[in-house]
Biopython code that builds the backbone (N, CA, C, O; Angstrom):
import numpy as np
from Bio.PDB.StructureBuilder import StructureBuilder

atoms = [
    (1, "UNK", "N", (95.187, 89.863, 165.066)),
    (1, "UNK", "CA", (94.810, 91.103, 164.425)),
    (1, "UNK", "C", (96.072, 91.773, 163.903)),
    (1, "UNK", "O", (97.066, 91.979, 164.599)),
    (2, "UNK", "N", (95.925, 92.156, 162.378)),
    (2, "UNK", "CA", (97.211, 92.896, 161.926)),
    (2, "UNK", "C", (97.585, 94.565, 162.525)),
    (2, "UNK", "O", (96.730, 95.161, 163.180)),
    (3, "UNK", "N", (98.518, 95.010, 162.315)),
    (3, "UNK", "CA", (98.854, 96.249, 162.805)),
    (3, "UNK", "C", (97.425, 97.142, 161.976)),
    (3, "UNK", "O", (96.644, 97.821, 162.642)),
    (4, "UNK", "N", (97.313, 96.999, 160.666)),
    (4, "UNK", "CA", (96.128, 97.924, 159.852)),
    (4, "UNK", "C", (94.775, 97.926, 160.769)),
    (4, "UNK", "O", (94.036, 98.910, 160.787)),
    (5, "UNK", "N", (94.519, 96.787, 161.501)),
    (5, "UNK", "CA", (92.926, 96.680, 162.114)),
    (5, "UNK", "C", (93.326, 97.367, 163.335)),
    (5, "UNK", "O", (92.336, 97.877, 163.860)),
    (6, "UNK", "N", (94.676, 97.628, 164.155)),
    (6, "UNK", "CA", (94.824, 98.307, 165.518)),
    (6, "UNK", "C", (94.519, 99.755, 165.147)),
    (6, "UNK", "O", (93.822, 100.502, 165.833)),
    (7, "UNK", "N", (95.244, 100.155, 163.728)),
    (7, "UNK", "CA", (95.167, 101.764, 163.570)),
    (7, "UNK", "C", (93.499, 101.607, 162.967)),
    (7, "UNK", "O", (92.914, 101.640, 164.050)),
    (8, "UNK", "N", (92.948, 101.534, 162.443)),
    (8, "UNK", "CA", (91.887, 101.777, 162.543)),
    (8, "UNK", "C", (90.907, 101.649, 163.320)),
    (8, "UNK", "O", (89.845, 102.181, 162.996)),
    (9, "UNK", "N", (91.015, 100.846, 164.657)),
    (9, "UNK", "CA", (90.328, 101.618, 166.023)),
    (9, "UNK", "C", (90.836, 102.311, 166.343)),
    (9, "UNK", "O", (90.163, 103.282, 166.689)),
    (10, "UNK", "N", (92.120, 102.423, 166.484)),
    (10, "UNK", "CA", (92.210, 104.006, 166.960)),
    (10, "UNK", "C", (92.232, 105.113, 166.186)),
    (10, "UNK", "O", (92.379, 106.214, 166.716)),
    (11, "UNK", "N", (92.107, 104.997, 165.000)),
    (11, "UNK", "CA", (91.516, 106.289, 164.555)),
    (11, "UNK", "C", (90.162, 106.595, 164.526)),
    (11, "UNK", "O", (89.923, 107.786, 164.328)),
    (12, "UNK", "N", (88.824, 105.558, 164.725)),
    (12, "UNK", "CA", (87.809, 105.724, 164.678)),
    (12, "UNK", "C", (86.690, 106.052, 166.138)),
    (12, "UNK", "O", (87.155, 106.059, 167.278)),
    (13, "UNK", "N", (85.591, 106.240, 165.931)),
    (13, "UNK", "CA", (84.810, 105.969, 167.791)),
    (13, "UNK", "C", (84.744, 104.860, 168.034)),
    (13, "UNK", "O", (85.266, 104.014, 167.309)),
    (14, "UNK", "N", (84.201, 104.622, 168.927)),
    (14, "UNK", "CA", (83.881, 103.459, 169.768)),
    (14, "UNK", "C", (83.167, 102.938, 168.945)),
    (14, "UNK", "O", (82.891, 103.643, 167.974)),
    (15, "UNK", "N", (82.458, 101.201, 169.003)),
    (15, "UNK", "CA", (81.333, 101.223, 167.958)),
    (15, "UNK", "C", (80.080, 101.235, 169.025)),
    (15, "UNK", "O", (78.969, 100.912, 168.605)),
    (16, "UNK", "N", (80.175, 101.438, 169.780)),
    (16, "UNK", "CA", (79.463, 101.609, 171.129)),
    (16, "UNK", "C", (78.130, 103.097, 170.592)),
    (16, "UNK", "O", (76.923, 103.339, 170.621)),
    (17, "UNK", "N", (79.307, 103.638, 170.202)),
    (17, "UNK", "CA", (79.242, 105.243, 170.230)),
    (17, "UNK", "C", (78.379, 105.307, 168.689)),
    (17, "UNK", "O", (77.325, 105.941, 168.637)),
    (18, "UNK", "N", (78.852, 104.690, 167.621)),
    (18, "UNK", "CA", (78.247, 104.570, 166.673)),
    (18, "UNK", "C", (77.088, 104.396, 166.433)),
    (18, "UNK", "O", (76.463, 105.072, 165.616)),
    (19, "UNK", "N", (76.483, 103.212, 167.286)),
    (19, "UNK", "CA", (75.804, 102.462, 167.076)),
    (19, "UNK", "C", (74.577, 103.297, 167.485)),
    (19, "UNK", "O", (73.610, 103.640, 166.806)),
    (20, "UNK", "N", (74.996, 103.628, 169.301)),
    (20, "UNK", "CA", (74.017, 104.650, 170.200)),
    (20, "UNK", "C", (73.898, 105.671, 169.150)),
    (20, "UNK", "O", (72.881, 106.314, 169.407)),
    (21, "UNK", "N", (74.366, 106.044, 168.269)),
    (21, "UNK", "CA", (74.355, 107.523, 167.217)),
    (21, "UNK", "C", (72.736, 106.587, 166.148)),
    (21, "UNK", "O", (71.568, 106.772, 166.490)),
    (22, "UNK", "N", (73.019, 105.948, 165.295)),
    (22, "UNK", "CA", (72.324, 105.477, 164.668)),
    (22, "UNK", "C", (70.788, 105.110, 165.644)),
    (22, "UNK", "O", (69.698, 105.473, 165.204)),
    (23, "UNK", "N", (70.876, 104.565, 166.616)),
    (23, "UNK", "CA", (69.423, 103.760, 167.768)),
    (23, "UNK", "C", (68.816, 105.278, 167.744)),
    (23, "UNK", "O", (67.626, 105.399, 167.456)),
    (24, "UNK", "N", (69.497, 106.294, 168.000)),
    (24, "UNK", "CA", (69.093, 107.821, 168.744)),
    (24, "UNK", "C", (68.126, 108.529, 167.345)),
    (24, "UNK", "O", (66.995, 109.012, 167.286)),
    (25, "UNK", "N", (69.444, 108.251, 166.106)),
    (25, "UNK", "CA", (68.444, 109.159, 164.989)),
    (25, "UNK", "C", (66.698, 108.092, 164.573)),
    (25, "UNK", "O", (65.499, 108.274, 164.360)),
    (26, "UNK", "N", (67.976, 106.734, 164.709)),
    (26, "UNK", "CA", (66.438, 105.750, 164.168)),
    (26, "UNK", "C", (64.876, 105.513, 164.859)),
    (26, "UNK", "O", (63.805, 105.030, 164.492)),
    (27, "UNK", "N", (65.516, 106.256, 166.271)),
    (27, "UNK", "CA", (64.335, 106.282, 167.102)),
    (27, "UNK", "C", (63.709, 107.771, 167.243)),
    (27, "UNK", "O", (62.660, 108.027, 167.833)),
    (28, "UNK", "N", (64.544, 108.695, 166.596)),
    (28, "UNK", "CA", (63.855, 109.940, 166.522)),
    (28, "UNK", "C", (63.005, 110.019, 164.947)),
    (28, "UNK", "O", (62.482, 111.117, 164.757)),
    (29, "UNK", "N", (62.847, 109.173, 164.014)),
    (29, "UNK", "CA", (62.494, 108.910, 162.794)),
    (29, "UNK", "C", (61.244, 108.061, 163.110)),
    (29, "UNK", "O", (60.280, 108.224, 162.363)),
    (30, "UNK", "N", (61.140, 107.198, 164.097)),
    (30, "UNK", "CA", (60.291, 106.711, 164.512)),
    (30, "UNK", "C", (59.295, 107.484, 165.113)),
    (30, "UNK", "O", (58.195, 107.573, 164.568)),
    (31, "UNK", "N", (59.553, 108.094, 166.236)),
    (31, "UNK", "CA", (58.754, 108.713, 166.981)),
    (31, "UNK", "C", (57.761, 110.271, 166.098)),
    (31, "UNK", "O", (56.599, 110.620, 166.309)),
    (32, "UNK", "N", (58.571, 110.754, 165.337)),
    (32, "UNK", "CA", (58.070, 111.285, 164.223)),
    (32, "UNK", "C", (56.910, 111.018, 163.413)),
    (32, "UNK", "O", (55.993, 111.784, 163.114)),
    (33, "UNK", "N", (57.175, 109.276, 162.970)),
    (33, "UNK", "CA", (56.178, 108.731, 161.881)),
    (33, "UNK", "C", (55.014, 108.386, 163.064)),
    (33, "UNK", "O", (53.861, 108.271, 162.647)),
    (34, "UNK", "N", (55.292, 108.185, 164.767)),
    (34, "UNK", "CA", (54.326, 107.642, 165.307)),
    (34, "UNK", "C", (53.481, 108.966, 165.450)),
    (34, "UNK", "O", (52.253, 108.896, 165.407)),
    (35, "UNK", "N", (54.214, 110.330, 165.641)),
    (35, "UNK", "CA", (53.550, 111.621, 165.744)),
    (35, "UNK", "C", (52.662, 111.576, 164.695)),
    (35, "UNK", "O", (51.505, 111.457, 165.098)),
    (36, "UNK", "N", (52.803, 111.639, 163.163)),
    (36, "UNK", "CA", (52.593, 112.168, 162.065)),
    (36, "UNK", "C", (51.423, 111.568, 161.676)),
    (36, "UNK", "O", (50.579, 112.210, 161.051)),
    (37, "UNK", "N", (51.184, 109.793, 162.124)),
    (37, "UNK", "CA", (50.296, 108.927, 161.563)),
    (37, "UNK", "C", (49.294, 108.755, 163.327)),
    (37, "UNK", "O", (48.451, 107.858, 163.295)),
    (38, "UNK", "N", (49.366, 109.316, 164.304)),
    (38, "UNK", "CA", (48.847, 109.216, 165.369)),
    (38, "UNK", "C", (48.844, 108.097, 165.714)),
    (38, "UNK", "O", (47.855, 107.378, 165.567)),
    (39, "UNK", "N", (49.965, 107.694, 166.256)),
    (39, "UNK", "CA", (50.315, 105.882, 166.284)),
    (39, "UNK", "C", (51.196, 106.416, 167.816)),
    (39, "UNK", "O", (52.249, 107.053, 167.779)),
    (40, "UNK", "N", (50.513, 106.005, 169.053)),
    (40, "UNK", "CA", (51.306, 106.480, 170.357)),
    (40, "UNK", "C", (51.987, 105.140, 170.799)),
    (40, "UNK", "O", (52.406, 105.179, 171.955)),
    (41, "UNK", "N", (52.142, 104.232, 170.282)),
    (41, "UNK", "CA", (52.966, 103.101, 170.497)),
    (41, "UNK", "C", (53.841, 103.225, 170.134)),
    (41, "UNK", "O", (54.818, 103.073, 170.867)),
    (42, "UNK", "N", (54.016, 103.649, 168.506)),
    (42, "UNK", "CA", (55.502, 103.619, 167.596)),
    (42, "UNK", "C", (55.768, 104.756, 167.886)),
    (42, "UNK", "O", (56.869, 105.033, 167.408)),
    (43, "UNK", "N", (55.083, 106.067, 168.744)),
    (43, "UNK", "CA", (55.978, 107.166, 169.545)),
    (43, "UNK", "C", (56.582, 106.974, 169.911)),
    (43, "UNK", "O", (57.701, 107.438, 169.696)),
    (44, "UNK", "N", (56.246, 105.997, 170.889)),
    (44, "UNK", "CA", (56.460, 105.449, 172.445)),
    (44, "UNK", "C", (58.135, 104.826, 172.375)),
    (44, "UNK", "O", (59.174, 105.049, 172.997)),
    (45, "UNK", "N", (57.813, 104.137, 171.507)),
    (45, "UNK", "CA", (58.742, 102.829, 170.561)),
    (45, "UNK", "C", (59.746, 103.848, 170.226)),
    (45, "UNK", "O", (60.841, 103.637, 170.746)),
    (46, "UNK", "N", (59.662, 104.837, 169.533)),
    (46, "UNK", "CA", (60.802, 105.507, 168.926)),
    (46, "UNK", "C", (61.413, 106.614, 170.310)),
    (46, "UNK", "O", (62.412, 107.259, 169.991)),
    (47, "UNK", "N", (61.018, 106.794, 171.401)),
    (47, "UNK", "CA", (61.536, 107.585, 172.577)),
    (47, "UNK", "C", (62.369, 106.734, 172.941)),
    (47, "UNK", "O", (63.570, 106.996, 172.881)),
    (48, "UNK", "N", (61.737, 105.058, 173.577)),
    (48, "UNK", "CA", (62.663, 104.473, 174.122)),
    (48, "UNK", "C", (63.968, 104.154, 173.081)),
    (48, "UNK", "O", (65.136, 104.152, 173.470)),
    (49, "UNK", "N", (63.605, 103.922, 171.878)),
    (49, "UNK", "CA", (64.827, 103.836, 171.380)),
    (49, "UNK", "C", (65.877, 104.727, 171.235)),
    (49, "UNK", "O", (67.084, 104.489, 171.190)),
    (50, "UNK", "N", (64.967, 106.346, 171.129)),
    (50, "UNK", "CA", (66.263, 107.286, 171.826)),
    (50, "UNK", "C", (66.867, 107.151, 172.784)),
    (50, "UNK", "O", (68.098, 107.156, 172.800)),
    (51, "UNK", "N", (66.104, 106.994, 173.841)),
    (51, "UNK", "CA", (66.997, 106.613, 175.306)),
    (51, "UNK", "C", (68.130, 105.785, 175.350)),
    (51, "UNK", "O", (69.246, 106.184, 175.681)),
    (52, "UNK", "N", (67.746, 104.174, 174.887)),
    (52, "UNK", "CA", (68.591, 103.188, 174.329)),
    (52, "UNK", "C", (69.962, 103.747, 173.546)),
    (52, "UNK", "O", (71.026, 103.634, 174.155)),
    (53, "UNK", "N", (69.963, 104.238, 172.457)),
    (53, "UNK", "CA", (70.268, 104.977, 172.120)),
    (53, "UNK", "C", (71.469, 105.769, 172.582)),
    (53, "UNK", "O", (72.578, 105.610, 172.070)),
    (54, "UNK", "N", (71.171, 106.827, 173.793)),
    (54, "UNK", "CA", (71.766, 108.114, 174.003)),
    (54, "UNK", "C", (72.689, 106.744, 175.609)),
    (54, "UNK", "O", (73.911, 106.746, 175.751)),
    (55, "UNK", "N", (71.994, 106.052, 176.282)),
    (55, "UNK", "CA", (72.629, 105.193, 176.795)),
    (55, "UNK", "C", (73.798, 104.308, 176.260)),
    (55, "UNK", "O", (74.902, 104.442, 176.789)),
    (56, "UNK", "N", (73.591, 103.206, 175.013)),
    (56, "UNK", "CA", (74.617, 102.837, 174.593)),
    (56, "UNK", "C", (76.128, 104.218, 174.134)),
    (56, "UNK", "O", (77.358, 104.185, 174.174)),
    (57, "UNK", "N", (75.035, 105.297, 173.725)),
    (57, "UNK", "CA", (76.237, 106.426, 172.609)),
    (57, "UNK", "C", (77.188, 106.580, 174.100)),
    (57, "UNK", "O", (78.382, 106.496, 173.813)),
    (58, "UNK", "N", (76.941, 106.799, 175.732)),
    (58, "UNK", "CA", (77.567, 107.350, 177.180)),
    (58, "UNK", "C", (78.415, 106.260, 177.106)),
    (58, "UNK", "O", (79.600, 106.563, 177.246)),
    (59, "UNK", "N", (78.118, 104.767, 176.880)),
    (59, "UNK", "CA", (79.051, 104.102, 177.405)),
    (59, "UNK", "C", (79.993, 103.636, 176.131)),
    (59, "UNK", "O", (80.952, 102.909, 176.390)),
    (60, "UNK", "N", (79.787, 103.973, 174.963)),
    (60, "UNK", "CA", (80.837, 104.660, 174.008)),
    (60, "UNK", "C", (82.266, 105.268, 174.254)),
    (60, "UNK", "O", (83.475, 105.069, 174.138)),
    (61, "UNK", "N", (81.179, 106.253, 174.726)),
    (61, "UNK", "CA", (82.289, 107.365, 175.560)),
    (61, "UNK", "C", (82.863, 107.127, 176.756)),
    (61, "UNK", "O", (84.001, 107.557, 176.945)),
    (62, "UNK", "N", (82.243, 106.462, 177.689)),
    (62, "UNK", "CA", (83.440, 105.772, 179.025)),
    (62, "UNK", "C", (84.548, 105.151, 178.281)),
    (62, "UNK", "O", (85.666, 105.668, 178.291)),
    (63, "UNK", "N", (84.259, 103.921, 177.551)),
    (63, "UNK", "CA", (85.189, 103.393, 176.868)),
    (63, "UNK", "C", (86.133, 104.219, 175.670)),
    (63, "UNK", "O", (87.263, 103.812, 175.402)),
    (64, "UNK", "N", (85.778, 104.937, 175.262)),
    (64, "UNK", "CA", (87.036, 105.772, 174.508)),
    (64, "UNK", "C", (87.875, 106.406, 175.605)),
    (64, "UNK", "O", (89.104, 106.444, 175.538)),
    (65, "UNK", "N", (87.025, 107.007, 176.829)),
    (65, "UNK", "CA", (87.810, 108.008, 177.791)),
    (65, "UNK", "C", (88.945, 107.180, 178.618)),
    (65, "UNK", "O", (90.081, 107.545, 178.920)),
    (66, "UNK", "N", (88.186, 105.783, 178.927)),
    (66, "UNK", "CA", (89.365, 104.835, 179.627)),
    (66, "UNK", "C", (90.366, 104.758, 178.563)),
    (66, "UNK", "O", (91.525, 104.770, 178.978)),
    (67, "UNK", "N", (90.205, 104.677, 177.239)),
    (67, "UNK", "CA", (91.293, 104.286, 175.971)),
    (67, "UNK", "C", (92.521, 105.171, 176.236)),
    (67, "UNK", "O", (93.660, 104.707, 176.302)),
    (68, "UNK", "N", (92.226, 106.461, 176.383)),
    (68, "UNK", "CA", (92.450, 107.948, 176.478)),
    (68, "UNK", "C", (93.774, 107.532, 177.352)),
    (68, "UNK", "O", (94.959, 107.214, 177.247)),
    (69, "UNK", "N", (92.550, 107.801, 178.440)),
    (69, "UNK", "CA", (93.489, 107.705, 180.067)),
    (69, "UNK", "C", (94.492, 106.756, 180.177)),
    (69, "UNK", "O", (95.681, 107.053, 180.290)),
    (70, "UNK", "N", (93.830, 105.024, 180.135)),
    (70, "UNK", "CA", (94.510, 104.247, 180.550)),
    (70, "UNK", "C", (95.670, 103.754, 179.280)),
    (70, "UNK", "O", (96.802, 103.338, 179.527)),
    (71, "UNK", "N", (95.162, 103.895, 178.084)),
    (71, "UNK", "CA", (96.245, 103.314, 177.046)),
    (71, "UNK", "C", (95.482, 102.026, 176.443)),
    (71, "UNK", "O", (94.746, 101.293, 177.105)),
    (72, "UNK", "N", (95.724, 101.905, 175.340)),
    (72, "UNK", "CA", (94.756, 100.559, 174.378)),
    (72, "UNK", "C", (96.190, 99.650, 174.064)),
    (72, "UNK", "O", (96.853, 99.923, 173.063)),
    (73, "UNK", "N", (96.490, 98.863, 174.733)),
    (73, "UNK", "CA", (97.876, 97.867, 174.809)),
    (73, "UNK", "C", (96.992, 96.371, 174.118)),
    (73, "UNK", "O", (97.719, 95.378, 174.073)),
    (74, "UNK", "N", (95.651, 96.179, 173.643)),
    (74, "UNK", "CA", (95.572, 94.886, 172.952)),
    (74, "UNK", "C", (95.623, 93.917, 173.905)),
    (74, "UNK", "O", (95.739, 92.769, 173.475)),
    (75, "UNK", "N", (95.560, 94.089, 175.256)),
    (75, "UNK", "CA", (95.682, 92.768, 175.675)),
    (75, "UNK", "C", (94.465, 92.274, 175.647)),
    (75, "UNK", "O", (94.582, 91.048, 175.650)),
    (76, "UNK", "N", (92.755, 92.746, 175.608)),
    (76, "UNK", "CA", (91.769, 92.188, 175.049)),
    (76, "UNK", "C", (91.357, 91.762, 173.969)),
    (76, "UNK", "O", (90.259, 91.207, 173.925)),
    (77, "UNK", "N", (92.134, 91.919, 172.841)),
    (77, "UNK", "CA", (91.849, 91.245, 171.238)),
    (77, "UNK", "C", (92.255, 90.377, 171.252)),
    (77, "UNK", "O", (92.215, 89.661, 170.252)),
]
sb = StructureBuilder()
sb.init_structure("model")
sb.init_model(0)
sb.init_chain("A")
sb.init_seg("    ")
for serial, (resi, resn, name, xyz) in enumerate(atoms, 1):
    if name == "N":
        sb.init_residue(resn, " ", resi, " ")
    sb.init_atom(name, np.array(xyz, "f"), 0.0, 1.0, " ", f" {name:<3s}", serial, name[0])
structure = sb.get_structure()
């Protein structure tokens, strides 16, 4: 990995964190259309994917906070 791909994780989130961001809105878009069209499955469907979601976005954040604390030295890439 070149020096350009190190600074751009560390200037960015986790993709942990990203990702849980996107599952959270895509499952609140869901649960919406399951409200709107009376569909209690694709409710259902779009809660757990918030959960999913708001779970992956926490362990995002462990992993940036260890980055923080402990220091990002590359010895896992």
């Amino acid at each position: 990995m070149n020096d350009i791909d190190r600074d751009d994780d560390r200037i960015g989130i986790d993709e942990d964190r990203a990702e849980g961001s996107l599952k959270q809105t895509g499952g609140k878009l869901k649960e919406g259309a399951g409200s709107l069209l009376g569909d209690e499955k694709l409710k259902h469907e779009g809660q757990a994917d918030q959960g999913e979601g708001k779970l992956q976005n926490a362990w995002g954040s462990v992993k940036d906070k260890a980055r923080e604390v402990f220091g990002d030295d590359d010895k896992d890439r």
